[in-house]
GUDO-843211 format. One record per residue (C-alpha): residue in one letter; x, y, z. Coordinates in steps of 0.2 Angstrom, whole numbers, padded with zeros to 4 digits, always signed. Example, Ala and Ser with C-alpha at 12.3 -4.5 7.8 and 13.67 -1.06 7.14 Angstrom:
# residues 2
a+0062-0022+0039
s+0068-0005+0036
# end
This chain:
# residues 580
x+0042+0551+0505
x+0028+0538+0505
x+0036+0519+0498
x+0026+0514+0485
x+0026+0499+0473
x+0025+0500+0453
x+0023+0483+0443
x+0032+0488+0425
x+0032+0476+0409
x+0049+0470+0405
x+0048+0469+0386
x+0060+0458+0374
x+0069+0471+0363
x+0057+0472+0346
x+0047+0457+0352
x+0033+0465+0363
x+0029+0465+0383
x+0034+0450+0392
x+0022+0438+0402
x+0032+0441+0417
x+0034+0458+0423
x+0049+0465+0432
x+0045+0472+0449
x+0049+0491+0453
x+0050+0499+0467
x+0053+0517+0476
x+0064+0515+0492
x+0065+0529+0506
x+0072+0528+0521
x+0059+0528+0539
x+0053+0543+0546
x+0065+0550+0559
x+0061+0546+0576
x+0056+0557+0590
x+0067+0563+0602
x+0069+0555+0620
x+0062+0566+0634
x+0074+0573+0645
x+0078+0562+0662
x+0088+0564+0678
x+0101+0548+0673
x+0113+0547+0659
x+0104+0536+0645
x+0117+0524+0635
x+0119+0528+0616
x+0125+0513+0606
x+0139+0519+0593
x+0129+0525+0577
x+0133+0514+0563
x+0146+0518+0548
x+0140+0528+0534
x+0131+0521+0520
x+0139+0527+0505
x+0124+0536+0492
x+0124+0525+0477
x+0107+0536+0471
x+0098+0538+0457
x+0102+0519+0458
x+0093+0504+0447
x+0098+0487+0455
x+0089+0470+0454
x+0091+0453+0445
x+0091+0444+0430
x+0080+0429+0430
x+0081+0415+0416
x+0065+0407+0408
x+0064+0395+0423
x+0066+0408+0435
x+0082+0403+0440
x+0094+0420+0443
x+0109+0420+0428
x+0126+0424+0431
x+0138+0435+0422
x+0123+0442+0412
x+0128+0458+0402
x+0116+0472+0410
x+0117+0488+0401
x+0111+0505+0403
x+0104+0514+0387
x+0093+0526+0379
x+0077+0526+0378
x+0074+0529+0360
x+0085+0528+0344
x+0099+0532+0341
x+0104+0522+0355
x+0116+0526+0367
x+0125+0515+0380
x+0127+0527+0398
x+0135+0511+0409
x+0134+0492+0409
x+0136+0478+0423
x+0138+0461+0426
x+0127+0450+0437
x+0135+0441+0453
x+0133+0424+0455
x+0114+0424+0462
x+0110+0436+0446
x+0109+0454+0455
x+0116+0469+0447
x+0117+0488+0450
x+0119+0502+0440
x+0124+0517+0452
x+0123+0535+0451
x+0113+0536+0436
x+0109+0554+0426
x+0092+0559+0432
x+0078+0556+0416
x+0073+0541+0404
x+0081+0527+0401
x+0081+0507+0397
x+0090+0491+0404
x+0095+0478+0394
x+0099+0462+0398
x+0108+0448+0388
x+0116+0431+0394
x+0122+0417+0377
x+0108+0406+0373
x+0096+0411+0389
x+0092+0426+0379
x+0088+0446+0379
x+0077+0457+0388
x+0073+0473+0387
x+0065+0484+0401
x+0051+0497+0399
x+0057+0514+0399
x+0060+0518+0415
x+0061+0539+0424
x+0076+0541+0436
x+0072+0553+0448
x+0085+0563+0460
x+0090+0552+0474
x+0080+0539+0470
x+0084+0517+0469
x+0073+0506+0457
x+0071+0488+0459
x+0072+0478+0444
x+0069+0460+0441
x+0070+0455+0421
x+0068+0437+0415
x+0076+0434+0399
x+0070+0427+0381
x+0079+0418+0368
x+0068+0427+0356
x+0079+0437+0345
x+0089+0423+0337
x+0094+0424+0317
x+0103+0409+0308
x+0108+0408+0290
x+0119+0404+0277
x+0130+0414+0267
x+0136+0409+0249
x+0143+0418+0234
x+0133+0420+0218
x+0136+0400+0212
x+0130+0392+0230
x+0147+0390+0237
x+0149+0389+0255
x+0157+0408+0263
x+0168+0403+0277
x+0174+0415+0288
x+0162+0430+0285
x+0160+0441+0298
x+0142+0445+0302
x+0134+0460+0312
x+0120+0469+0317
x+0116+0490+0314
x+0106+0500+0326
x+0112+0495+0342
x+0130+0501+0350
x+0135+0487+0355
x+0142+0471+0347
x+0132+0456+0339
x+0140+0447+0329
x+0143+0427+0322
x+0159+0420+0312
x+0151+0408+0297
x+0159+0391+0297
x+0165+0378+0285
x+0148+0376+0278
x+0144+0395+0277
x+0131+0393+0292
x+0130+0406+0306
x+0119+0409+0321
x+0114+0425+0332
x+0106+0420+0349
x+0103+0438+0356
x+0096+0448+0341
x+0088+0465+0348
x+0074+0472+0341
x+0082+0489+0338
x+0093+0481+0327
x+0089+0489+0309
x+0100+0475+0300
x+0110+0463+0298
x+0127+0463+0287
x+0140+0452+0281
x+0158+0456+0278
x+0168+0441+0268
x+0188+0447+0260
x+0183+0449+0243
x+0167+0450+0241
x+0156+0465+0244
x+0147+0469+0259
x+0129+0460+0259
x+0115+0471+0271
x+0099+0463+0276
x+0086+0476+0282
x+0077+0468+0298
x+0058+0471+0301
x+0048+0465+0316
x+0050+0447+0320
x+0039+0435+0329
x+0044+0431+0345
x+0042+0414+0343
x+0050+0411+0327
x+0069+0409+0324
x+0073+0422+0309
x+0082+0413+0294
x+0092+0423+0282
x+0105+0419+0267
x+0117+0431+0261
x+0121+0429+0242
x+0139+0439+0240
x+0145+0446+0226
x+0165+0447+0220
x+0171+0464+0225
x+0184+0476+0212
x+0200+0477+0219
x+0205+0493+0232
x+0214+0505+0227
x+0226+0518+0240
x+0237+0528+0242
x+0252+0533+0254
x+0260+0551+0257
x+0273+0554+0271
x+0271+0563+0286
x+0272+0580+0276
x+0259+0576+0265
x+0270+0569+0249
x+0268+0552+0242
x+0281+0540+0246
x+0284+0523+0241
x+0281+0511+0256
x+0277+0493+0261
x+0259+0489+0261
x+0252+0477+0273
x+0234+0472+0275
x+0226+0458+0285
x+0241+0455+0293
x+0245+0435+0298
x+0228+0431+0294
x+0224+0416+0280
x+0222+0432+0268
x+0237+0442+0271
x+0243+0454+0257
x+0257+0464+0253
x+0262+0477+0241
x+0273+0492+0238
x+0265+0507+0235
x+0273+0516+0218
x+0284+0531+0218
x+0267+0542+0216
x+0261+0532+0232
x+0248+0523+0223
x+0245+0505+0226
x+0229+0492+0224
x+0224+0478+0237
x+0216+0463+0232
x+0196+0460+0235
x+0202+0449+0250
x+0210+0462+0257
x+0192+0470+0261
x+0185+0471+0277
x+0203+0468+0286
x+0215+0483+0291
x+0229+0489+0280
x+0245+0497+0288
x+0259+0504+0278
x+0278+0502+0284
x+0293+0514+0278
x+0313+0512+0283
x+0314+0530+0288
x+0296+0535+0295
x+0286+0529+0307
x+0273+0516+0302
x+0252+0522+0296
x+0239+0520+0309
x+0229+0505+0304
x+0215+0510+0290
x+0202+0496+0288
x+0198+0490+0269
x+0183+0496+0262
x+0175+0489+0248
x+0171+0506+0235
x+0182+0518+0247
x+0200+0524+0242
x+0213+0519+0257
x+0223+0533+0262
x+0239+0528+0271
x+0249+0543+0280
x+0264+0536+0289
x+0272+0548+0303
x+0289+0555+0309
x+0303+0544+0312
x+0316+0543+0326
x+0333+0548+0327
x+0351+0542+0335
x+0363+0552+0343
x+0381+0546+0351
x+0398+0544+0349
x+0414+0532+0342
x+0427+0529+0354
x+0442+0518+0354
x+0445+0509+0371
x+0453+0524+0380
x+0440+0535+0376
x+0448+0546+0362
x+0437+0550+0349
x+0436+0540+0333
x+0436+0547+0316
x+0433+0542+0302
x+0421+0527+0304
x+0408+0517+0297
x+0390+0514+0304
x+0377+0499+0300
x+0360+0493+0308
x+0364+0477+0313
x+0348+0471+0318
x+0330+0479+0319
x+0315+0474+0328
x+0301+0487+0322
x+0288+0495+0336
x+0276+0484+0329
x+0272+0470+0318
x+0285+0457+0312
x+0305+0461+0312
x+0312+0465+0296
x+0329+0468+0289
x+0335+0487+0286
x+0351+0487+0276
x+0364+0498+0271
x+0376+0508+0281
x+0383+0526+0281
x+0402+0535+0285
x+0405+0548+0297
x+0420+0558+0299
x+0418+0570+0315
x+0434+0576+0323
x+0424+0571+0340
x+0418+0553+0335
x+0400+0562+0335
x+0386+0552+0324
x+0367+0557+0322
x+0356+0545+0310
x+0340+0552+0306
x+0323+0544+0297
x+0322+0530+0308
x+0309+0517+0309
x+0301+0517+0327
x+0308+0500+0336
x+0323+0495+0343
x+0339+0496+0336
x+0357+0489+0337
x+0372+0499+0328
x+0387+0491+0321
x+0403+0503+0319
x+0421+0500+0312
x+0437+0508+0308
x+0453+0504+0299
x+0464+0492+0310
x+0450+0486+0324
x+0435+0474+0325
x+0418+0481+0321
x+0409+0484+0339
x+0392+0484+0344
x+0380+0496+0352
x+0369+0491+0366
x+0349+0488+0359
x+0343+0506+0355
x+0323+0509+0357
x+0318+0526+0344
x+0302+0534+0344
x+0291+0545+0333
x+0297+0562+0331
x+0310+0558+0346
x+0331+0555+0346
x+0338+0545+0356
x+0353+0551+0364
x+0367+0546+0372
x+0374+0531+0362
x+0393+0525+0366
x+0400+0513+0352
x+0419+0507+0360
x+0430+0501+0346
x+0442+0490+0355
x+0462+0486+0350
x+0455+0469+0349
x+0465+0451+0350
x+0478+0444+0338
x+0476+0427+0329
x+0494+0418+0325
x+0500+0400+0318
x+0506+0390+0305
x+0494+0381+0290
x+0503+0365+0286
x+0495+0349+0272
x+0489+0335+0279
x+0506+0328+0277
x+0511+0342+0288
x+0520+0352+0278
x+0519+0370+0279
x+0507+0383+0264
x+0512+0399+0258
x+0501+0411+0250
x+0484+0403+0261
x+0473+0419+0263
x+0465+0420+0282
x+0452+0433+0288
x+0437+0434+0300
x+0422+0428+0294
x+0405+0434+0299
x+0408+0448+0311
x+0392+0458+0304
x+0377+0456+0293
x+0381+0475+0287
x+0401+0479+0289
x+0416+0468+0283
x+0429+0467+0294
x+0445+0474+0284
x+0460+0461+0294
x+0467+0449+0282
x+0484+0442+0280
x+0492+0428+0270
x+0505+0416+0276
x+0522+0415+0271
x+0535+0402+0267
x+0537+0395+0282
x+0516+0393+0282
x+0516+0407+0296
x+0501+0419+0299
x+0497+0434+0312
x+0481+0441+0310
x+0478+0456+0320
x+0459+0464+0325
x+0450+0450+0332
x+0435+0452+0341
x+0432+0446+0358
x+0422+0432+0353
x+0415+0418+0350
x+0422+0422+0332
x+0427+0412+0316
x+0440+0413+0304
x+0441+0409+0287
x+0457+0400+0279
x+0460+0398+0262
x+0471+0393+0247
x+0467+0390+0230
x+0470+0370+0228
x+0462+0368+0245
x+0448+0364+0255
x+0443+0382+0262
x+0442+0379+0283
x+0431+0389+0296
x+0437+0387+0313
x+0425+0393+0323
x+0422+0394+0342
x+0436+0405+0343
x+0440+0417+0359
x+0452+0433+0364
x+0453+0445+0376
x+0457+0462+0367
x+0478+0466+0367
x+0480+0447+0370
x+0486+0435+0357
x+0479+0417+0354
x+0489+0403+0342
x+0481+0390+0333
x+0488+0378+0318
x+0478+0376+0305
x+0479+0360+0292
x+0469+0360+0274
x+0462+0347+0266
x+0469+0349+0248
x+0452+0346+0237
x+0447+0329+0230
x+0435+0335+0217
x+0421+0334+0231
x+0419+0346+0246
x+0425+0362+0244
x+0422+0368+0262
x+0422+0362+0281
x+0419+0369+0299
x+0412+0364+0313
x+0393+0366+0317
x+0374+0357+0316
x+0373+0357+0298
x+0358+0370+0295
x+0355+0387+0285
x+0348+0402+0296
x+0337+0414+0286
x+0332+0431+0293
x+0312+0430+0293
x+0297+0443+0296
x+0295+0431+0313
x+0314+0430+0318
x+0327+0419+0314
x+0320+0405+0306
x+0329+0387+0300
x+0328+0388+0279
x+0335+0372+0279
x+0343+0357+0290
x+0353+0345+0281
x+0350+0326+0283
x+0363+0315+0292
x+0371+0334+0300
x+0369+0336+0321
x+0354+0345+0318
x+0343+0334+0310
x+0347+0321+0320
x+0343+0331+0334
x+0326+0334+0327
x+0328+0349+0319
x+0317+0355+0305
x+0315+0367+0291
x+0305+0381+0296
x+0307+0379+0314
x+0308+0397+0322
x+0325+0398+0334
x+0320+0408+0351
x+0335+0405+0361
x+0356+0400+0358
x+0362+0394+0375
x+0347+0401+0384
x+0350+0418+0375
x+0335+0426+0366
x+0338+0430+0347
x+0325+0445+0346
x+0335+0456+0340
x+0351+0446+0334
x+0357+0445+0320
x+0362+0432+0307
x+0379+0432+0311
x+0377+0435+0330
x+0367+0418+0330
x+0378+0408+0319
x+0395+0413+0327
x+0384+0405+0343
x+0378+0391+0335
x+0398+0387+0324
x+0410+0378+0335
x+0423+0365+0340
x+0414+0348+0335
x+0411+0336+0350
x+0407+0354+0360
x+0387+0356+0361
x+0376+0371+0359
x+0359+0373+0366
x+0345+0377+0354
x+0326+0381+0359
x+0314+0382+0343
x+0298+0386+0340
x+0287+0374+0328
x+0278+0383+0314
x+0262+0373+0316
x+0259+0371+0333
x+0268+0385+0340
x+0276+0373+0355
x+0292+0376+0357
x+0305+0362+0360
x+0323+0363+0369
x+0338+0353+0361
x+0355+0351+0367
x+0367+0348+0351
x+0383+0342+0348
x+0393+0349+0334
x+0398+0340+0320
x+0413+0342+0306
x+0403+0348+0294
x+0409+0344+0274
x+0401+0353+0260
# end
């Protein structure tokens, strides 16, 4: 094959041919040579060299600013020749500008070029030919550039609209500011028009022409308010189902709603242009629908998991009856939620399945008559899926014993003691009272840390918290009450600050002045992320504040997360008595 040379126009997309044309040409390798005629000696043949691997039909080259200098980390793509237009392969240049497009599908095609505010360029169409390489060299424009502004019907500034362009298959797109101004440096020609999305307002389309090279487009957008959305949630059969409705989730315009018992539900107008999820306790959550302004939204959420295990006590024998609880939930995706409520089983073989269950990852609480409520191990459930092979032991558990005396030491009858806290789902069924002598014995402790309540009518109620015991072993402690003064009505040890269970985590509701924890910096909304270098996904309430209660003068250390920076700060606190 002869090499011959081809000089073709590089054109701006929708702006015309450039002044400087790209260079193309055809590469073949040299005619073969003839053989060596045949001598007497032995003629040394140097090793032939490795294998070039076939990179044809090939298009390679470089991108080449206004300047002429070569531009990095360009975008080079392969398209179509015509609309609609298709992308086949795109590229990034190296640093000295040179790209490749390898192994291209023989016929006619375009490259495109793009790199910020150096500009577009588009090539001339260009025929690939069987076990051909073209060389390219494109020099970008920054032609193609729209600003604007985008305001609602009484002038006001849109902030945060997203704008776009049709026609092409890739992305273009600006963010209006504060102000409502946006800008689009690389604008092709192709591009049919330009559109604006805004939550709550209808989508504004601006039809785009042929536009002077030379001449930065300017366009405003007038939006108008948009009617609310309505939708719709059915299950994974096909019925309609009450649900939690989520759309443009922790964004400034987040909005939530509960579809009725027909499914039906409305978004606001802010709610358009974001994506909308719906959320059920036994189903698996909706794919994500985007909002769109004039469409009904149909959510359909999908099958939900399944648990399957056993109840044991702590020689493996069966038990039966028992109760079962979720005590803590962290969904498959989005924010962690409570699920409440709890169920009884009665299997002679301590057997348990729990159907309709949310995808995420679980932990079960269980409990019988006569031992502590135990915990499962963190439980992952799937779509459609059960998860097998789940052992819950119920330990004997530890005793508590001692004597409640006054301050004056003398010994109360009648005070009621039982553990506090020990799930966020299931009571724990010990309680005892003492008698005459101001003696208690409290059987079915958990193996700790755990607290236990102490009351008497009369009397300061007391938590004493902190409290450890091996299962089958027994642990005294005295207890003294503080008979009431018409002030406090209850004490125990801790950093004086409320836990709430939040869509984020476990979060600080609120930390009272003067306590351990607001001296230690704590503050009202901070998110906690680790008790003692522990991680609290997943914990619950009572989980966190049996870690967080203790002896005063003992110390606890606490990591949290600030809401509005997001940085997250480790504390060591001591406990203090704390009086309410």
């Amino acid at each position: 094959m002869s090499t011959r040379r081809i000089l073709l126009g590089a054109c701006v997309l929708g702006v015309g041919l450039l002044g400087s044309f790209g260079a193309l040409r055809l590469l073949r390798g040299s005619a073969p040579r003839s053989p060596s005629p045949e001598r007497s000696f032995e003629v040394w043949t140097p090793p032939a060299p490795p294998p070039v691997a076939d990179r044809t039909p090939e298009i390679r080259g470089h991108i080449l600013d206004a300047d002429g200098n070569p531009v990095g980390e360009a975008t080079v793509r392969l398209v179509s020749p015509s609309p609609p237009y298709r992308v086949y392969q795109d590229a990034k240049t190296d640093r000295g500008g040179a790209f490749s497009l390898a192994h291209i599908e023989p016929g006619r095609v375009r490259v495109v070029a793009e790199h910020g505010t150096d500009g577009i360029v588009t090539s001339a169409v260009l025929h690939v030919s069987e076990r051909q390489t073209l060389e390219l060299t494109l020099v970008l424009s920054a032609a193609g550039a729209i600003r604007g502004t985008v305001v609602d019907v009484q002038a006001r500034p849109v902030a945060g609209a997203q704008l776009s362009v049709e026609g092409v298959p890739w992305s273009v797109n600006a963010t209006s500011d504060t102000t409502g101004a946006f800008r689009l440096t690389t604008v092709p020609a192709e591009a049919t028009a330009l559109v604006a999305v805004a939550p709550g307002f209808k989508t504004g389309r601006v039809p785009l022409g042929s536009r002077n090279d030379q001449v930065e487009l300017a366009v405003r957008f007038v939006l108008t308010a948009s009617a609310p959305v309505d939708g719709e949630v059915r299950d994974d059969e096909g019925s309609p189902v009450s649900a939690r409705v989520v759309a443009c989730e922790e964004q400034p315009s987040e909005a939530k709603t509960q579809s009725a018992a027909d499914g039906t539900f409305q978004l606001p107008p802010s709610a358009i242009g974001c994506d909308a999820i719906a959320e059920h306790d036994e189903l698996a959550p909706s794919d994500a629908v985007p909002v769109v302004e004039g469409r009904r939204l149909v959510l359909r959420l999908h099958a939900g998991g399944s648990i399957a295990g056993v109840v044991v006590d702590d020689r493996g024998v069966p038990v039966s009856p028992f109760r079962l609880g979720v005590e803590s939930f962290v969904p498959a995706r989005g924010r962690t939620f409570e699920l409440h409520g709890a169920r009884n089983f009665a299997d002679w073989a301590g057997a348990f399945r729990w159907d309709k269950l949310a995808p995420g990852s679980y932990v079960l609480t269980a409990s019988t008559a006569g031992r502590p409520p135990a915990r499962s191990g963190s439980i992952d459930v799937r779509s459609g899926i059960t998860s097998r092979g789940v052992r819950i032991v119920l330990a004997e558990g530890g005793a508590l014993v001692g004597t409640v005396t006054d301050e004056a030491h003398t010994p109360l009858a009648g005070v009621d003691l039982r553990f506090d806290q020990v799930s966020r789902v299931l009571e724990s069924e010990a309680v005892t009272q003492t008698d005459a002598a101001g003696r208690y014995h409290l059987t079915g402790a958990p193996a700790g840390p755990f607290t236990v309540r102490a009351h008497r009518d009369g009397f300061r109620a007391l938590f004493v918290a902190g409290l450890r015991v091996e299962s089958g072993s027994t642990l005294r402690r005295d207890i003294t009450l503080v008979a009431l003064d018409g002030g406090a009505s209850m004490e125990f040890g801790g950093i004086g600050a409320g836990l709430a269970q939040t869509p984020d985590g476990l979060t600080l509701h609120n930390v009272f002045r003067d306590d351990p924890a607001a001296r230690a910096g704590l503050r009202a909304g901070d998110r906690i992320v680790l008790i003692d270098g522990e991680p609290t996904d997943g914990m619950s309430i009572p989980d966190a504040l049996q870690r967080i209660r203790g002896e005063p003068g003992t110390s606890v250390g606490v990591s949290v997360q600030r809401p509005d920076t997001g940085d997250v700060v480790n504390l060591t606190i001591v406990r203090g008595r704390v009086v309410r």
